[in-house]
C-alpha positions as CSV (number, residue, x, y, z in Angstrom):
1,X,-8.7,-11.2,-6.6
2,X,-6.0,-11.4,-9.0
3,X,-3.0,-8.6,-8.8
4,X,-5.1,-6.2,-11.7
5,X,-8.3,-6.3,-9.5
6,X,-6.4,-4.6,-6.6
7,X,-4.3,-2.4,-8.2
8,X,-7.5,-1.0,-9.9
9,X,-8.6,-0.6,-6.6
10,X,-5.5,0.6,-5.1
11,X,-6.0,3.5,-7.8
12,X,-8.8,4.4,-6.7
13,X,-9.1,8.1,-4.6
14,X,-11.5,6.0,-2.3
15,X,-8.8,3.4,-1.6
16,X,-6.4,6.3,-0.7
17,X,-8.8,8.6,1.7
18,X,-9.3,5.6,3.2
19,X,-5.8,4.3,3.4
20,X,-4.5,7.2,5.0
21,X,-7.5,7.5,7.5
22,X,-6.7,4.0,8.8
23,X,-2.9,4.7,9.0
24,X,-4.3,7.9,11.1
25,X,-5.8,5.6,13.9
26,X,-9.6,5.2,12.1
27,X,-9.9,1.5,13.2
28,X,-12.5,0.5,10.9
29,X,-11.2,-0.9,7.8
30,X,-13.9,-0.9,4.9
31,X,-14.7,-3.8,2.9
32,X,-13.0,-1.5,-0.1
33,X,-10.1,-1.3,1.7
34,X,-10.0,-4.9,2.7
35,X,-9.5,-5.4,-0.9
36,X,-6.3,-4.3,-0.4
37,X,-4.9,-6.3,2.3
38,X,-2.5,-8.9,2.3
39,X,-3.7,-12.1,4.3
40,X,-0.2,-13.2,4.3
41,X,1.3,-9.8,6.6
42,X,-2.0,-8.4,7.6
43,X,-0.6,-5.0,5.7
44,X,-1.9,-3.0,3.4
45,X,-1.2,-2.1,-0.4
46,X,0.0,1.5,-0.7
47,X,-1.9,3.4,-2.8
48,X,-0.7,3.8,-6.5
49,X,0.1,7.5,-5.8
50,X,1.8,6.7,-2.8
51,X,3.9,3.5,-3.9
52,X,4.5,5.8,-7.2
53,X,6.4,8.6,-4.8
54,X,7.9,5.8,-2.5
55,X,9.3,4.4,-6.3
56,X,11.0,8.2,-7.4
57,X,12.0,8.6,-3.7
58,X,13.9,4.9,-3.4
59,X,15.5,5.5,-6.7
60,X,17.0,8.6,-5.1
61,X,18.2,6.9,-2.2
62,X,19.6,3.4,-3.9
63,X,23.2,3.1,-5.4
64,X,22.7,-0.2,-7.0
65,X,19.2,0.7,-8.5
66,X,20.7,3.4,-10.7
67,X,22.9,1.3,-12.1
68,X,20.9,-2.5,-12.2
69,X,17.8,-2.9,-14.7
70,X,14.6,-3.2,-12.3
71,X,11.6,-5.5,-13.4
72,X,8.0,-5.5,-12.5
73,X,7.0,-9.0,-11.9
74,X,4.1,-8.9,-9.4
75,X,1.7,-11.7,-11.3
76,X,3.1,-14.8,-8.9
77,X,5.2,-16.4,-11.6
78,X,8.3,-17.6,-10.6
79,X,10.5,-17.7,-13.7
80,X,11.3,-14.8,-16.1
81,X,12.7,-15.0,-19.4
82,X,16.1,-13.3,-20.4
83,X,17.3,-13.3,-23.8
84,X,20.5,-12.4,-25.2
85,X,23.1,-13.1,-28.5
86,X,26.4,-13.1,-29.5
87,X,25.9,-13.2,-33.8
88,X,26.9,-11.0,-36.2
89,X,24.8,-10.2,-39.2
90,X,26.9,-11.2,-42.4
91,X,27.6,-10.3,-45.8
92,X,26.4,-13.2,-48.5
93,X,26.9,-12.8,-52.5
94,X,23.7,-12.7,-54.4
95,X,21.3,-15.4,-54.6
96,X,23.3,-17.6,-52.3
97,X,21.8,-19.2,-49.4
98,X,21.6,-17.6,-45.8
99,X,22.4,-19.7,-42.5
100,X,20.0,-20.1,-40.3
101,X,21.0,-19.7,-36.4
102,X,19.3,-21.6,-33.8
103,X,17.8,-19.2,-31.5
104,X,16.6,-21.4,-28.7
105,X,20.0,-20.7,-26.3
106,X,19.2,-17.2,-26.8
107,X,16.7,-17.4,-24.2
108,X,17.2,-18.4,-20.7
109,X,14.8,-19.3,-17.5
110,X,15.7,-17.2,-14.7
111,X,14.3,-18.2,-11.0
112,X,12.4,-15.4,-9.5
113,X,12.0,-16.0,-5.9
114,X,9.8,-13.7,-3.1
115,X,12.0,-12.8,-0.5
116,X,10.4,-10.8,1.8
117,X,12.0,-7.0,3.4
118,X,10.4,-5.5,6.6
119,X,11.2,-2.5,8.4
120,X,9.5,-1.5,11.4
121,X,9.0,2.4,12.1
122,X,7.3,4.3,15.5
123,X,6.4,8.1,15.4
124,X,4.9,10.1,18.2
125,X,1.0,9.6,18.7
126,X,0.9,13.0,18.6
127,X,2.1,13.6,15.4
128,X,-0.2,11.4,13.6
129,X,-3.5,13.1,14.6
130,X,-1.9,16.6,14.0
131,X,-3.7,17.6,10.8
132,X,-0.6,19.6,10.0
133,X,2.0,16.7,9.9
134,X,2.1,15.1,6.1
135,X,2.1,11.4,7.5
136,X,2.1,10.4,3.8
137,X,5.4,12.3,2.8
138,X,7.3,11.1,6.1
139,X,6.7,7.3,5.1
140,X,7.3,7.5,1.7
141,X,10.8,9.2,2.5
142,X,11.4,7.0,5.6
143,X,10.6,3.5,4.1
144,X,12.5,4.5,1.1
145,X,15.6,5.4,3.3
146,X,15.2,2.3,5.3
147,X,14.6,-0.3,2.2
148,X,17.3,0.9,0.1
149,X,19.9,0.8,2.8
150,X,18.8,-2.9,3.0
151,X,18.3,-3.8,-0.7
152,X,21.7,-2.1,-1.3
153,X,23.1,-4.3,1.4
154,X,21.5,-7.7,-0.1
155,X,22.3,-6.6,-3.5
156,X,26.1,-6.4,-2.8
157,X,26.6,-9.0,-0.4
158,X,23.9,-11.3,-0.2
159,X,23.5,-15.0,0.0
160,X,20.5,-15.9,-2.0
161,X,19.0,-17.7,1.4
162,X,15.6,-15.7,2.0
163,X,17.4,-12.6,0.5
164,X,18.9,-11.8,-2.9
165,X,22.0,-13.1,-4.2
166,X,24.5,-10.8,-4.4
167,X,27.2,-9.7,-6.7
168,X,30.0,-10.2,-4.6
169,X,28.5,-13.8,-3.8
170,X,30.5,-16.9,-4.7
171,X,27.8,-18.7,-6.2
172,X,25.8,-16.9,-8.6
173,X,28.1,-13.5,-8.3
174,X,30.6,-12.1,-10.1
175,X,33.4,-13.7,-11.6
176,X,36.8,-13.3,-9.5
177,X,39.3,-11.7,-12.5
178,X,42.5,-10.5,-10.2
179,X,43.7,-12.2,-7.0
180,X,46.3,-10.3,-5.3
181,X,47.8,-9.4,-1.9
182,X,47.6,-6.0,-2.5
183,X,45.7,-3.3,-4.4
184,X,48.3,-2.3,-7.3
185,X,48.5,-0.1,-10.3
186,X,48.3,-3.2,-12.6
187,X,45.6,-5.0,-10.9
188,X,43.2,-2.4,-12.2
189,X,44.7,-2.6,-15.5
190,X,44.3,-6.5,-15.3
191,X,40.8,-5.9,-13.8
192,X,39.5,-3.8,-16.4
193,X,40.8,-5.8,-19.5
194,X,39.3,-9.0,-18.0
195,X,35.8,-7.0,-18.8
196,X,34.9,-8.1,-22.7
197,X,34.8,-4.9,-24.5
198,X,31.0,-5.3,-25.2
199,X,30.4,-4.9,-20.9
200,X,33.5,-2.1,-21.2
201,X,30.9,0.5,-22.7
202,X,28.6,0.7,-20.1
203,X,30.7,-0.2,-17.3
204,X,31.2,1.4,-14.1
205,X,33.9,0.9,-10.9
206,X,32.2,-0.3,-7.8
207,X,33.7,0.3,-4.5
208,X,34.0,2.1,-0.9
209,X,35.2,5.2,-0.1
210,X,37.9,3.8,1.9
211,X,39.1,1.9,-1.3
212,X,38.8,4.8,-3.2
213,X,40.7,6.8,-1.4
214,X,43.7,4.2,-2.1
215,X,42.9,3.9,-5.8
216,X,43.1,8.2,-5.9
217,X,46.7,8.0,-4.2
218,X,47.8,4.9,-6.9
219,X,50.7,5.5,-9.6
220,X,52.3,3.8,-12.2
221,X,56.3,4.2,-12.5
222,X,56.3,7.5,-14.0
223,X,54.7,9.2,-11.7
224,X,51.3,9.3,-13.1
225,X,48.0,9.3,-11.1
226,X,45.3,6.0,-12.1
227,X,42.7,8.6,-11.1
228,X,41.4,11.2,-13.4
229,X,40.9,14.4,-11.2
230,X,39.6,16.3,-14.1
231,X,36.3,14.3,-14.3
232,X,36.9,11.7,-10.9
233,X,37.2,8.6,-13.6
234,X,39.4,5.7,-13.4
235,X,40.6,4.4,-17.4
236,X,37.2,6.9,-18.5
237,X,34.8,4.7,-16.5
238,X,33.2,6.3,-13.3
239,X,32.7,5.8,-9.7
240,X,30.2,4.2,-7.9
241,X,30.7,4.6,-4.0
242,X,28.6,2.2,-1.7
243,X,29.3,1.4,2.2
244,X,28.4,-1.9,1.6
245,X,31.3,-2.5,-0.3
246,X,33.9,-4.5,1.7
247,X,37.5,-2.9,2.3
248,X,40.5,-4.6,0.6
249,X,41.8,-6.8,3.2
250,X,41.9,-10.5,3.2
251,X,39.6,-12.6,1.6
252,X,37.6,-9.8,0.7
253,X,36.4,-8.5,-3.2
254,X,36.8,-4.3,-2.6
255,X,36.1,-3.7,-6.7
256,X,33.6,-4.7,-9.0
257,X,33.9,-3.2,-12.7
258,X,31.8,-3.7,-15.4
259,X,27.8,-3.5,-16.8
260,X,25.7,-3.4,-13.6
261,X,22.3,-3.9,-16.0
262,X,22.9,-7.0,-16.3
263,X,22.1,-7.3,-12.4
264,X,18.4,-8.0,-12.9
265,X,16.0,-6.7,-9.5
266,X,12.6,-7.8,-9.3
267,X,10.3,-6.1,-7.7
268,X,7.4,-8.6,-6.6
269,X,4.8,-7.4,-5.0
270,X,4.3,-3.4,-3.9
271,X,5.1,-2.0,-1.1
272,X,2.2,-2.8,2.1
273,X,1.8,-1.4,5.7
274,X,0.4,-2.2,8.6
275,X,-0.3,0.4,11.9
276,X,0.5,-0.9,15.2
277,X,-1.1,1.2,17.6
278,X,-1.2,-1.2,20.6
279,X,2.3,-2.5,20.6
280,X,3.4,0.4,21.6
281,X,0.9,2.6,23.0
282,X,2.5,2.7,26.6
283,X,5.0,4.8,24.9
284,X,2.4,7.2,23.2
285,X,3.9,5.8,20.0
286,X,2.4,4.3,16.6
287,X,4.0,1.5,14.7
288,X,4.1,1.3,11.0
289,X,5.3,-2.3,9.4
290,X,5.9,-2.3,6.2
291,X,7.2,-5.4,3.8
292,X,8.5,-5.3,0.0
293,X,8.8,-8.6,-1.8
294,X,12.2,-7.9,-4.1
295,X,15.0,-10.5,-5.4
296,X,17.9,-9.6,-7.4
297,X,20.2,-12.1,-9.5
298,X,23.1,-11.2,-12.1
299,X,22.2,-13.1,-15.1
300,X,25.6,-12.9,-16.7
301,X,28.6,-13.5,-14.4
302,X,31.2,-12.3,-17.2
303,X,29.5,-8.7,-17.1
304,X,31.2,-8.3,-13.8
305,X,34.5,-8.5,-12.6
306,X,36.1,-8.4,-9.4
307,X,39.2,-8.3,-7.6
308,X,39.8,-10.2,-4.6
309,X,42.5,-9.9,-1.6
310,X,44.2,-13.3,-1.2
311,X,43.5,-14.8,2.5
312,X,46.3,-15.6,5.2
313,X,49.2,-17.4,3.6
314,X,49.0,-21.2,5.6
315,X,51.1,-21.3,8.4
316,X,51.5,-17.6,8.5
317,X,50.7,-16.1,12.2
């Protein structure tokens, strides 16, 4: 079956009666329900009711998903388009010729890989055959807690080897704008003027709360706060706060400023689960696995700027 087959089925109210009863310890899984398992994991699509809730809820939990653009791309292709431009309509006097602009760099190819997220819960046996305990609401707030700790995590820091790469990473990240030994009233100056005005108008500060915390305390020679108290903005752009920001010591990027949409995240296949019941049954416990196939790249490096804390001078103890 191709992806629209199963999600029609996933739709279904069949589909999600009998979902939830196998998730609930019903060990026979129906040949309609089989049309929702991956062969790959041995899980199970969510239901589209349920992976709709698990979207709202991970969009509540997620720092970098409010501010990135998130695609669907669940059909198995493994390049998306982007398109973009930099002209200017112009004037011309009447009757004389127009130019005509090549549009094909306008477009580029971006590599859309599958890397694959798994977290790995256990809940009371108890619980699950209580008909009282919403087994549906607690996974859909749990794996959306778990996941977006995780994707936030990859998002930020990551590689681009089995996970996303991330904007902080040196190949494919954001470009380095400031290098300095310490955090200083002019550094931010620097770092947000590096930031073409066209990424200025959407653009947001990135950071920790530990760097933060510096950047409220930072004046410039007359005695004036960097920090506006009045609405918590830095030069009228706002704050994001995420742990998985690094701190501003050496080697280290603490602050990222500019247009965060233009980190693309790809969602690539909806969420699946599996139950576990005899992993961990000498417990009295249930398992839930769960996968997400997600990627994230930022498709334009000059959209984002950082600042980055020199390392250890050579020869320096």
């Amino acid at each position: 079956m191709n992806y629209n087959e199963i999600k029609m089925i996933c739709e279904q109210p069949e589909y999600d009666k009998q979902f939830w009863n196998f998730m609930k310890g019903d060990n026979i899984a129906s040949n309609y329900l089989r049309a929702g398992r991956s062969t790959a994991t041995g899980t199970y699509s969510m239901p589209v009711s349920a992976n709709k809730k698990y979207e709202d809820a991970i969009i509540k939990e997620s720092v970098i998903r409010n501010i990135a653009s998130v695609f669907t791309c669940y059909k198995g292709s493994t390049n998306i388009i982007a398109t973009d431009c930099d002209d200017i309509a112009k004037f011309v006097p009447e009757f004389e010729s127009i130019d005509i602009k090549k549009v094909a760099d306008d477009f580029t190819s971006i590599n859309v890989t599958c890397n694959k997220l798994a977290t790995l819960l256990r809940l009371p046996t108890e619980f699950i055959s209580d008909a009282a305990f919403n087994l549906e609401g607690y996974l859909v707030k749990r794996l959306a807690k778990n996941f977006a700790r995780a994707e936030d995590k990859a998002f930020i820091t990551g590689t681009g080897m089995n996970e996303p790469v991330g904007i902080l990473n040196s190949v494919g990240g954001a470009d380095i704008a400031v290098n300095t030994d310490n955090l200083t009233y002019d550094d931010i100056i620097t770092l947000y003027f590096s930031v073409d005005a066209e990424y200025r108008k959407n653009a947001v500060w990135l950071m920790n709360d530990e760097t933060a915390m510096a950047l409220r305390k930072l004046k410039d020679n007359n005695g004036n706060y960097l920090w506006n108290n009045a609405d918590n903005t830095i030069l009228g752009k706002p704050l994001v706060i995420s742990e998985y920001m690094p701190s501003a010591t050496e080697g280290n990027k603490p602050i990222a400023f500019g247009d965060f949409s233009y980190y693309w995240i790809i969602k690539r296949t909806p969420v699946s689960v599996r139950m576990l019941q005899e992993l961990f049954a000498i417990r009295h416990q249930t398992g839930y696995l769960a996968f997400e196939f997600i990627d994230g790249k930022l498709i334009r490096s000059e959209a984002i700027k950082v600042i980055k804390i020199n390392g250890e001078k050579p020869g320096s103890e």
